[in-house]
N, C-alpha and C positions, 0 to 999 in steps of 0.2 A: 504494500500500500504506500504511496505516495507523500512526502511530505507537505506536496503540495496542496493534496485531496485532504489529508487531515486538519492543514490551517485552515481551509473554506468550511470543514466541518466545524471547526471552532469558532471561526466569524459567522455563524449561522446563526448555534450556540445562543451565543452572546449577545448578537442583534434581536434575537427573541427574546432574551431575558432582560433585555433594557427598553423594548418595543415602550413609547408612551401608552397613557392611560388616556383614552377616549376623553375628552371634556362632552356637555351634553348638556340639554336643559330641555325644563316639559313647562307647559302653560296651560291651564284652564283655570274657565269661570264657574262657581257652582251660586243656584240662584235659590235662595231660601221662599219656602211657604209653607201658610198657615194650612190646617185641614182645610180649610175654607177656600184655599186659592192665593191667597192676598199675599202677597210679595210683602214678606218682611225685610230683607238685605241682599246683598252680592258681596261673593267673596272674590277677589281675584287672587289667584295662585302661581307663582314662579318660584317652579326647584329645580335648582341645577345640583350636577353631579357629573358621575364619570363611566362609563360604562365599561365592564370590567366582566374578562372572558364571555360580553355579547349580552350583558344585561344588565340595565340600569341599577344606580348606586347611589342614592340621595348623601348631598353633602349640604346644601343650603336649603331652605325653603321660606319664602316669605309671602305673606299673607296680608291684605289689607280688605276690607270689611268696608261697604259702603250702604246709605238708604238710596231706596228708589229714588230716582234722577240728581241725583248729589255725585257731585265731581270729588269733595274732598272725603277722605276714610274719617273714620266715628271710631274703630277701634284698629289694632294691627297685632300682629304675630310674628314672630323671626324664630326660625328653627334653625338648627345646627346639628349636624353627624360626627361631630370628633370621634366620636370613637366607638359608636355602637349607631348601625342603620335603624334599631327599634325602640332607642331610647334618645333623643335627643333630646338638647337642651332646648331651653323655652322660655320665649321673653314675651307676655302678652300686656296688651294695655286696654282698659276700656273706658277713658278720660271721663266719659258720659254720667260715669258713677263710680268716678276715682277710684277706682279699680286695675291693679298690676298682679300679675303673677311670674312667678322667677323660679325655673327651674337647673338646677348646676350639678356637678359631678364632682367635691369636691376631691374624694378617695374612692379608689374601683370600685368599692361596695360599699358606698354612702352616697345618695343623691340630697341637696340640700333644698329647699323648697321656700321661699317666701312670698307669703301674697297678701298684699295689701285689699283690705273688705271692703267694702263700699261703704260700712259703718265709720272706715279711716281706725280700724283697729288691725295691726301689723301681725299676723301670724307667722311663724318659722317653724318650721319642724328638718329633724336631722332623720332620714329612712334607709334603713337596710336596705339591701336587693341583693335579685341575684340573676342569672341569666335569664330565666322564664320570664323577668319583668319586661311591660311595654309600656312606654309610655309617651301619651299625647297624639301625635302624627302618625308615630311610630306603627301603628295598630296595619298603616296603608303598606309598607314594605313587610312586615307581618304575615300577614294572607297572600302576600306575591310569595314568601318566602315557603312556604306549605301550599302555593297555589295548586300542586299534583294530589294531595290529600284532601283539601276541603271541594273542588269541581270532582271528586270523586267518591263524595258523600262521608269520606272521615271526620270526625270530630276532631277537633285540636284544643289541649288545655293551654293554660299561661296564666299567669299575674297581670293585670292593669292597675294604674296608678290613677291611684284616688288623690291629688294633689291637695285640694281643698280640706280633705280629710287626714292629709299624713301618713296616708297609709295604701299598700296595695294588694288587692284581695283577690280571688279566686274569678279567673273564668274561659267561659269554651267559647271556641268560635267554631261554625257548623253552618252546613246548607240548612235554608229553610223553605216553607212555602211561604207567599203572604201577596196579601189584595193589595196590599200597600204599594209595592214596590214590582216591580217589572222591568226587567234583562234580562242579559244573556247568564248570567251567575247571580243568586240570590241569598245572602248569610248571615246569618247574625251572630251579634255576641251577647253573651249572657252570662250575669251571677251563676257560679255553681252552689256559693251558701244559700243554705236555709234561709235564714233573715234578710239577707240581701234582694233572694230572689224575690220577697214580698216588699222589697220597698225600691228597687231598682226594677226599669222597662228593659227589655233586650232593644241595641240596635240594631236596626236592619238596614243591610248592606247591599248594593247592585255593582255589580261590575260587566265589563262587557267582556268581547273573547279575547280581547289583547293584554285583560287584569286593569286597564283603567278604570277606575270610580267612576259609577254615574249615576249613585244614588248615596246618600244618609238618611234616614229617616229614626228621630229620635232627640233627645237632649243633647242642647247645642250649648259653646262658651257664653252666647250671648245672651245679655239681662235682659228682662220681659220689665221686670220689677226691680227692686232693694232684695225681695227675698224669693223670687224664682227667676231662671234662666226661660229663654225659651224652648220649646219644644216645635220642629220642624222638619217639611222632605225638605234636601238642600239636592237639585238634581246639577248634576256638572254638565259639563261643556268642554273636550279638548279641544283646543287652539295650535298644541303644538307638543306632538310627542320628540319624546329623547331618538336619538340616529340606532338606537339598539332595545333591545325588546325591554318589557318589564318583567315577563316573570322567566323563569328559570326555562 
């Protein structure tokens, strides 16, 4: 064999193992309503990322919240992937009713949490985790990430973060049926506690066959009141998928 044949096999090699990381970014709109109909908000959504061995990898995500026909946002979102695609950090605002929440990472297995109440009384709490945790956004690369088990009727367990609460509790994510909601893929998530499951609704989830969201329907970040959020379908809208797939 050649010594020649062998350095090309080495710069081969090497040029694959240094090949860049795709950059990438997705766009959509999702547009909230009441059971009624009635256009409560519009979220608009830009996350970039990278796409990596051919499927998308959220690194940024920003989020601004608007009312019907208003040019400027009423509330915003900034997410970030440093270091887990299902748990990002989380910086939300919702001026409207002085209202902040702040989610950080300060040691691998402590996430720190402070959010400001609309009462203007500053909660902190310091939370354990551990790998099964998801949280926030996190839930959307989640189901991409078991998208072969849940389009094939498996149940999937995990942790979700109760921020508000300090705490993150038990639950499945699973195909469902429902009148509500209509796609190509239909799932919800839900309490597996006892108590939970009596005081928490399941979300329901639509996705289409490429794993894009095009439904929420359920308890949203945004205030109704001082002492309830609202409850809404939020249906999306891509604008502009990543150069590489979304689910596996």
């Amino acid at each position: 064999m050649s010594s020649t044949f062998i350095k090309n096999v080495i710069c081969s090699v090497v040029s694959l193992a240094v090949m860049p990381v795709l950059a990438a970014d997705m766009e959509f709109t999702g547009t909230a309503k009441t059971e009624t109909g009635a256009t409560l908000y519009q979220e608009k959504h830009r996350v970039t990322g990278t796409c990596q061995e051919g499927v998308f990898q959220p690194q940024g995500h920003q989020i601004g919240y608007y009312r019907p026909e208003a040019d400027e946002t009423f509330a915003s979102k900034d997410l970030a992937y440093p270091d887990s695609v299902i748990r990002p950090t989380v910086e939300f605002l919702q001026p409207d009713f002085s209202e902040s929440l702040s989610i950080q990472y300060p040691s691998p297995s402590t996430l720190a949490i402070e959010w400001q109440k609309p009462s203007k009384e500053l909660k902190r709490y310091d939370v354990t985790y551990n790998q099964d945790v998801v949280v926030d956004a996190g839930f959307d690369t989640f189901v991409r990430q078991h998208w072969g088990e849940v389009t094939n009727g498996k149940s999937v367990e995990f942790r979700f973060l109760a921020p508000t609460r300090g705490e993150h509790y038990a639950f499945v994510l699973e195909a469902v049926d429902s009148a509500r909601v209509v796609s190509d893929h239909v799932l919800q998530i839900r309490p597996t506690g006892i108590v939970l499951r009596f005081l928490v609704e399941p979300i329901i989830l639509g996705y289409n066959a490429d794993g894009a969201l095009t439904d929420y329907y359920g308890l949203t970040n945004i205030r109704k009141n001082l002492d309830t959020n609202h409850t809404a379908h939020i249906r999306y809208a891509v604008e502009k998928y990543p150069d590489c797939a979304l689910t596996p």
